[in-house]
C-alpha angles and dihedrals in degrees: 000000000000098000144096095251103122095245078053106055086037096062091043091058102046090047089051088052086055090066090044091259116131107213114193091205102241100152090191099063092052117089109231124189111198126176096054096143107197089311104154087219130071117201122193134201095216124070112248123222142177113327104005122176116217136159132203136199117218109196120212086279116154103272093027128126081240125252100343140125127218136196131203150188109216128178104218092196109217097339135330116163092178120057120187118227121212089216119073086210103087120144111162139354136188133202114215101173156355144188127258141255114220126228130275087240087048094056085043093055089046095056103045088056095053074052098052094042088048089056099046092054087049099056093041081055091049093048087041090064101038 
């Protein structure tokens, strides 16, 4: 079910609706991992952050939950690239998408602000008492 035929794409994109997560279909900007065979850990190559969609094929492999395929919408928290699986069945998996970091100058930005918030509720304190 992980690949670019049309019933394909079809039923990935109506499973990752299913997790409120509106997939355009575009089978190139997705990162696939074939060749798992049955490895309990799946390492990708990009960083994974936040709310991430991915989706997994388990074979018919000893320990597996037989020819299937499941998606899910995972939080990553700050950054993971390898994610362990609990099934030793795994064939292929693919990573839609995942959240963003944001810049250096964002987080700047960010910080000054709380500063300059923080100063301002400090001098209206200090006006407030005198």
């Amino acid at each position: 079910m992980l690949s670019n035929s049309p019933a394909d794409i079809f039923a990935q994109t109506t499973h990752l609706a299913g997790l409120g997560f509106a997939w355009n279909g575009n089978w190139n900007a997705v990162e696939k991992i074939s060749g798992l065979g049955g490895s309990h850990s799946v390492d990708f190559a990009t960083m994974l952050h936040g709310i991430s969609y991915v989706a997994f094929h388990f074979g018919n492999g000893t320990g597996g939950p037989g020819n299937v395929t499941a998606f899910y919408m995972i939080d990553a928290g700050a950054s993971t690239d390898v994610l362990t699986l609990n099934y030793n069945a795994s064939s292929n998996a693919v990573l839609y998408s995942t959240g963003t970091v944001p810049e250096p100058a964002s987080w700047a930005l960010m910080i000054a602000g709380f500063g300059m918030v923080g100063a301002g509720l400090r001098r209206r304190r200090d006006f407030a008492t005198a």
